[in-house]
C-alpha positions as CSV (number, residue, x, y, z in Angstrom):
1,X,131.4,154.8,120.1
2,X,128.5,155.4,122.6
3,X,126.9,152.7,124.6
4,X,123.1,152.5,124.2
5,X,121.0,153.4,127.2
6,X,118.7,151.2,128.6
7,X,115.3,150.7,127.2
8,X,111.8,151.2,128.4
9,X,110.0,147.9,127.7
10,X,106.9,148.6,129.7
11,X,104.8,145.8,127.2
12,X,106.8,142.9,129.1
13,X,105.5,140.9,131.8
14,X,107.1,140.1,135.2
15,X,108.1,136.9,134.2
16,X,109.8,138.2,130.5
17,X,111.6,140.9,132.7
18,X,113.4,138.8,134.7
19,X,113.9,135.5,132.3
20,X,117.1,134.6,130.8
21,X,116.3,135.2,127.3
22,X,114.7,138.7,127.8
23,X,115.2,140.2,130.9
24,X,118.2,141.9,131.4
25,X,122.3,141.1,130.7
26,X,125.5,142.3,129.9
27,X,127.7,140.5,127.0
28,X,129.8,140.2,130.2
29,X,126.9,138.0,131.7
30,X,125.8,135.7,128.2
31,X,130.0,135.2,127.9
32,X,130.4,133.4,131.3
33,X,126.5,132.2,130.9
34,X,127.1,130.6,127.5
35,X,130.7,129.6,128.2
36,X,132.1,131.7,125.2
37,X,135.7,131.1,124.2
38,X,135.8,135.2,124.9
39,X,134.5,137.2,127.3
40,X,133.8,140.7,127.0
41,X,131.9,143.7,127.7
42,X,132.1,145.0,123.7
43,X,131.3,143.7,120.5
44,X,134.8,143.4,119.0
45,X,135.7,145.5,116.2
46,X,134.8,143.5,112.5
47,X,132.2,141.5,114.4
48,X,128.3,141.5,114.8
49,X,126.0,140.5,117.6
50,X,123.0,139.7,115.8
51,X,119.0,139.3,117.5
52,X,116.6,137.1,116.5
53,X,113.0,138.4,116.1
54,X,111.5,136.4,118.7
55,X,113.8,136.5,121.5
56,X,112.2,134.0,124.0
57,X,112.8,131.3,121.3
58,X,116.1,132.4,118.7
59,X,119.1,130.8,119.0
60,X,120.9,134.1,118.3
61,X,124.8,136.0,119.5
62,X,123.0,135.6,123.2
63,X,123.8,131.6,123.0
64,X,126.4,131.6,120.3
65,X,128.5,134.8,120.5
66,X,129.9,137.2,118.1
67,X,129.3,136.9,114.1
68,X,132.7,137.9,112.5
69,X,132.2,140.2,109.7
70,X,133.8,138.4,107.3
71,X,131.0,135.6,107.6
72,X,127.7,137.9,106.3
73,X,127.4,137.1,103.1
74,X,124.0,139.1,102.8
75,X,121.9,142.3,104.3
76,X,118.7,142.3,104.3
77,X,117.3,145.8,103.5
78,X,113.8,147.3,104.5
């Protein structure tokens, strides 16, 4: 499995770059951050991390952890 690089997000501001919610962290980081039964630095196998679409505000894997895959019960398509 590769590990995604990191991305150029030039259309943030100062403040987005370095805030909690957007700027940058490890699963490592949100684990001990979020106090998550598990910490680690992958996305178990048979388990999701799943964004929201507006990250300053979702309550999203960031604050909850890991969705298991057993627990999607949809997908949405294009």
């Amino acid at each position: 499995m590769s590990t995604a690089g990191k991305i150029d997000e030039s259309y943030l501001n100062e403040e987005q770059k370095t805030s909690a919610s957007t700027g940058d962290w490890t699963l490592h980081d949100l684990g001990v951050r979020n106090h998550w039964k598990t910490i680690v630095d992958r996305v178990p196998e048979n388990s999701y991390f799943v964004l929201g679409d507006h990250r300053s505000t979702s309550e999203d894997s960031r604050m909850f952890g890991f969705v298991p895959k057993r627990a999607v019960v949809g997908v949405m398509d294009k």
